[in-house]
C-alpha positions, 0 to 999 in steps of 0.5 A, spaced: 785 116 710 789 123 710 794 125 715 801 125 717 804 118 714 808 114 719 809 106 721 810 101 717 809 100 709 807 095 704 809 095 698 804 089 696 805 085 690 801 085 685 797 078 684 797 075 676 794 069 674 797 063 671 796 067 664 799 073 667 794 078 667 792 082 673 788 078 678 783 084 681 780 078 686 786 076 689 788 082 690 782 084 694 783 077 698 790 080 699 788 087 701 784 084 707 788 080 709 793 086 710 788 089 713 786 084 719 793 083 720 793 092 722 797 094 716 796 101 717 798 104 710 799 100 703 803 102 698 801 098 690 805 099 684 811 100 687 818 095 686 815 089 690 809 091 686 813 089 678 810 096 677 815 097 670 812 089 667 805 093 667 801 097 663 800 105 665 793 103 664 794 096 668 798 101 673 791 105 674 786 099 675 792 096 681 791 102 684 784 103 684 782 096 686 786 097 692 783 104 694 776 102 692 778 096 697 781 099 702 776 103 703 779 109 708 781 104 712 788 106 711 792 110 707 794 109 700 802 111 698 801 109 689 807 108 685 807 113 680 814 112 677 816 113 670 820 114 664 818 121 662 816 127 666 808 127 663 808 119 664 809 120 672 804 127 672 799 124 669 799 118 674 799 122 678 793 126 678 790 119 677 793 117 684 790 123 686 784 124 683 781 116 685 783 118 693 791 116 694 793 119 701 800 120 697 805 118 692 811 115 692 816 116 686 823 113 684 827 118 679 827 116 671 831 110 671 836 108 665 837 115 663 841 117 668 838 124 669 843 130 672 840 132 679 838 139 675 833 134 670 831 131 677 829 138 682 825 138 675 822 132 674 819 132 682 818 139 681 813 138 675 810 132 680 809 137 685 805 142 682 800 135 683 797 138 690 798 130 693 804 128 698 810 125 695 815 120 698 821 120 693 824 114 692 831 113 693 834 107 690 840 107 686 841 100 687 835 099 681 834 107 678 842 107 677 840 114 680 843 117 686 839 122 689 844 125 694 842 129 700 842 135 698 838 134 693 832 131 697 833 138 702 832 142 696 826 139 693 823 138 700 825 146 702 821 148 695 815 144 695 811 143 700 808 136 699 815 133 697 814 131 705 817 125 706 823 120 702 824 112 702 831 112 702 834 105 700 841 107 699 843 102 704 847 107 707 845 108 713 848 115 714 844 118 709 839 118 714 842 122 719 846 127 713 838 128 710 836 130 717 841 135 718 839 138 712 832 139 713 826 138 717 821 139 712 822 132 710 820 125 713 825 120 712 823 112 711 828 106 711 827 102 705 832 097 707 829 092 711 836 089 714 838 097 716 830 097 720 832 098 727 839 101 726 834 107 722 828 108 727 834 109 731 837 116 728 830 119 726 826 115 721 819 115 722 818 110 719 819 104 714 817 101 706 818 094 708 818 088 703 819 083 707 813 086 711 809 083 705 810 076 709 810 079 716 805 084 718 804 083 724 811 083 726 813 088 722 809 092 726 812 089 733 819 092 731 817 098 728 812 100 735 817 097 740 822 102 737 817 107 736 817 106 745 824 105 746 822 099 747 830 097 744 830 090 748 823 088 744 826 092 738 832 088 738 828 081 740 824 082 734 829 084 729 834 079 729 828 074 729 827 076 723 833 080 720 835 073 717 829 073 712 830 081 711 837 079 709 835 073 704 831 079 701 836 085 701 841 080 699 838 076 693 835 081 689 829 076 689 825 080 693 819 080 688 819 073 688 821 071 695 815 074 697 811 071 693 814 065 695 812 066 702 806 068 701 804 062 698 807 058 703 803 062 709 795 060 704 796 066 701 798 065 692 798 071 689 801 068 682 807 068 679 811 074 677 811 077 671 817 074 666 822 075 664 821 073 672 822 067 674 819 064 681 824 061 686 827 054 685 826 048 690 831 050 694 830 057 695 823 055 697 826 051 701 830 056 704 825 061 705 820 056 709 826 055 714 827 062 715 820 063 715 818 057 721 824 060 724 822 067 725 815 065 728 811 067 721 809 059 719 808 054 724 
């Protein structure tokens, strides 16, 4: 599916077995349920999909089970981070090459790249004719990509269309949009949603959207109509579970957590993650009842 991307996206999980390799069924079985549930963009090997446990070759078959899946029923933003420039492009080209709608990136992590070595390192990707969505998050990159960088990648390359940003300032939203309007700002902090379609996001990279579809995409519209008196009812139904997610750092483990508890096991993270104790099971169920997504 081609076009302007938009709404809500899922960055799914990725399914393992007990012995921790990839589990192609579940994910298919996984990938329908999305789609029954109306998701309308789907986003594997992303943070919430444990990209940096898997192999380069493991990566590709992920995203090419979820395009062969899908089927152009919806769009497919794959994850294609990496360490090194050739690393990324070469992932890249895969996402597009098997039909991916777009590509969403996050900048080398652990290095600490200087923003010159960043406009580079988007700047070889872009040369990939497919969509980019940088991924701005310094919580777990260490790197910032500051507005102005995200301006000038976007006012350069004209498939650097979009950013996910997860700073978790709420005024980088407005301070991008300001710069630019060659680009489209997503929310990627579940816990700033509203408050983000509010100052100009167009749209949302949800984890938490994983174990709620339906009712992210009730937020995610009742804003989008200025419906603000539905948003605000939506969002603070759910917002204890998007700040147990933001707020823990066990986002990948809670929502496989939850999507056990909904009928719908996806394995175990990958280690050195473990997976929730007891009690934050416990907790999430609560959460979950709570908010309407279990009974």
């Amino acid at each position: 599916m081609s076009g302007q991307l938009t709404g809500v996206v899922l960055p799914i999980p990725t399914p393992f077995t007990r012995e921790y390799s990839l589990d192609e069924n579940v994910e298919r079985d996984l990938i329908r349920f999305y789609l029954d549930e109306g998701v309308t963009c789907i986003s594997p090997c992303g943070s919430t999909g444990e990209f940096a446990s898997l192999t380069n070759e493991e990566r590709r078959k992920v995203v090419e089970i979820a395009i062969d899946e899908i089927s152009g029923k919806t769009s497919v933003v794959a994850g294609t981070h990496a360490l090194t420039t050739d690393e990324a492009v070469s992932l890249t080209r895969h996402a597009k090459n098997v039909g991916a709608s777009a590509v969403l990136v996050v900048p080398p992590y652990y290095i600490k790249p200087t923003d010159d070595e960043l406009y580079g390192y988007y700047g070889d990707i872009a040369q990939v004719d497919i969509p980019i969505v940088v991924y701005n998050n310094p919580g777990t990159s260490k790197v910032d990509i500051k507005p102005p960088l995200i301006a000038k990648l976007a006012e350069n390359f004209d498939n650097i269309k979009y950013v996910k940003e997860s700073s978790g300032l709420i005024q980088r939203i407005h301070e991008i949009l300001q710069l630019t309007n060659k680009i489209t700002v997503f929310c990627g902090s579940d816990n700033l949603a509203l408050e983000s379609f509010a100052i100009g996001a167009k749209g949302w990279v949800a984890a938490s959207a994983d174990i709620c579809p339906r009712q992210a995409n009730d937020l995610f519209y009742a804003a989008e109509r200025k419906n603000m008196d539905e948003a605000m009812k939506v969002y603070f139904r759910l917002l204890p579970l998007f700040n147990l997610l933001e707020s823990s750092g066990k986002y990948v483990q809670y929502v496989k957590a939850g999507l056990q508890l909904l009928g719908h096991p996806v394995g175990p993270p990958r280690k050195p993650l473990l997976p929730v104790g007891p009690g934050e099971e416990q907790e999430l169920r609560k959460i979950m009842v709570r908010a309407g997504i279990l009974e």
